[in-house]
Structures are given as structure tokens and as C-alpha cells.
N, C-alpha and C positions, 0 to 999 in steps of 0.2 A: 164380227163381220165388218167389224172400220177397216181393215188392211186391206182383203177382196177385192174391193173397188179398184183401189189403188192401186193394186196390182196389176188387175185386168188392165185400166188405164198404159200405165207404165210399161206392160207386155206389148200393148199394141205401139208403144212412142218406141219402144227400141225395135218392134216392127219395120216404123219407117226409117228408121236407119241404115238397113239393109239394101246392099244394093241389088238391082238397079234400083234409080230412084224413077216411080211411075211417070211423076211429072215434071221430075226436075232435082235437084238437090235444095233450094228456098225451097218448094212449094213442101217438102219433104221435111226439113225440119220446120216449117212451119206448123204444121198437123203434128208435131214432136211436143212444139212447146205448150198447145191447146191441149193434148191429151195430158203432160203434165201438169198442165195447168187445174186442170178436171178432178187430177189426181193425189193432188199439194193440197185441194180444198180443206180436208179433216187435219193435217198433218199437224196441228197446235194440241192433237187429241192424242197423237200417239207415244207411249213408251218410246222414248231412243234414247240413246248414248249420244255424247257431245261430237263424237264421230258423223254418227248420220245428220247429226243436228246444223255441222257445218257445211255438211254436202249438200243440205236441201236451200241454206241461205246460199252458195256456191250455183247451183240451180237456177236460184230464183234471181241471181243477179246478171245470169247469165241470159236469162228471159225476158231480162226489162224492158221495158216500154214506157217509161216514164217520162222520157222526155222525144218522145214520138208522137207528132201531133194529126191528129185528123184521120178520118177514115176508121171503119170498123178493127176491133183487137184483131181480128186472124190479118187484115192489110198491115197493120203497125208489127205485128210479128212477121208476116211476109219480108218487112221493111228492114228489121231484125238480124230476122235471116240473112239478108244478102247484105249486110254489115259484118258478119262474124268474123273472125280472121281462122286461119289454119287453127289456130291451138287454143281457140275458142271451140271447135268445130268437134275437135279431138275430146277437149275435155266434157263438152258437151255428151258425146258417146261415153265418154266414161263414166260417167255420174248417175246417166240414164242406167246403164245396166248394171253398176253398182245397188243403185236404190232399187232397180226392180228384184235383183237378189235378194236384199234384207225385206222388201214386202213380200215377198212368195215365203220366205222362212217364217215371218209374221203373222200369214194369210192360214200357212202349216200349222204354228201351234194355234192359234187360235182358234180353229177349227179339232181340236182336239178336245177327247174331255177335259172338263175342268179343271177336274184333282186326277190325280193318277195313284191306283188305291190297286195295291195288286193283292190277287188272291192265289192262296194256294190251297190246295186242294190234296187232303192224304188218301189217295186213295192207294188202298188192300187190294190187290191182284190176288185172285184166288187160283193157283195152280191146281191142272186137271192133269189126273194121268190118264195116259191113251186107254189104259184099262179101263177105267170109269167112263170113257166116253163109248165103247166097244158094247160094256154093257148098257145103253140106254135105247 
């Protein structure tokens, strides 16, 4: 159940990506970087490959806030927001619905049984002739 979350999260961030943007394009990827923000929380817990491992530091520095001073995290992402350039904006979308991919396929097996143990089964079909069913 660790990916689910994250998924959900991550569903909803490429949500606001979408246009029209309700209240704007900041106010839009602002509610972007909180939901992955929400969504990154476990991410030190998950199986990945150095692939997505670069995408989520790619992410997260795309997120930063570190040297944004004052006011609450969703105002300093606001703040953010209306700093990014074009091809921050782009790569932003990209990453988001990149990662939401690999957590839904995440969110898939994991939600599956554990081991996968197949059975087979011999079953004997017993052929009936019409005769025999005629007489019954």
C-alpha cells in the first residue's frame, strides 16, 4: 500500500496541470508541488531504479523553496511558481506524469498477490452420446 498514496497524490498533481487552469497557472502549479510534495513523503521506502531515482531529485529541485523566505510553504511555492521559466514548466509536466506512470504500475503490482503460483487443473471431460442422454 506505500505507492497508492502516491499515486493518488500524483494523479491529482497532473490533474492540475490540465487545462484550463481554475485559478490561474501559479495558483495551479502551486497545488502541483503540495500534492507532490504529500506524495515524495515515503519515496526513501520505495524499490526504484536510478532512472526514477533521478527524476524524483529532478523533482524535487524543481520544487525548491530553500531559499524563499517568509510566509507559509503553499505562499513560497506560489512564489515558486511564478519564477519557473518555460522549460522549467515543461519539464515540470514531464516528470509529473512520468512518476505518476511508474506509481500506478507500482500501486498494480503491489496490489496483486504476492507470489503467483499457477494451478492447473486435469480435468476428464466425460463425453455423452445423444443416445445416452435420450435414454434418461
Amino acid at each position: 500500500m506505500m505507492y497508492m498514496n502516491a499515486r493518488d497524490r500524483f494523479y491529482l498533481a497532473r490533474r492540475n496541470l490540465m487545462l484550463p487552469y481554475k485559478d490561474g497557472e501559479n495558483k495551479s502549479i502551486m497545488r502541483v508541488f503540495h500534492e507532490c510534495h504529500y506524495g515524495l513523503q515515503k519515496s526513501g521506502n520505495w524499490k526504484t531504479n536510478t532512472s526514477i531515482k533521478k527524476k524524483i531529485i529532478e523533482l524535487r529541485s524543481i520544487m525548491c523553496i530553500d531559499k524563499i523566505y517568509g510566509g507559509s510553504r503553499d505562499k513560497r511555492w506560489l512564489i515558486r511558481a511564478q519564477s519557473l521559466s518555460f522549460n522549467d514548466k515543461c519539464r515540470l509536466s514531464i516528470l509529473v506524469d512520468e512518476l505518476e506512470i511508474w506509481l500506478d504500475k507500482a500501486a498494480q503490482e503491489e496490489t496483486k498477490f504476492p507470489y503467483k503460483r499457477k494451478r492447473r487443473h486435469n480435468i476428464y471431460l466425460n463425453t455423452i452420446n445423444i443416445s445416452e442422454l435420450q435414454s434418461i
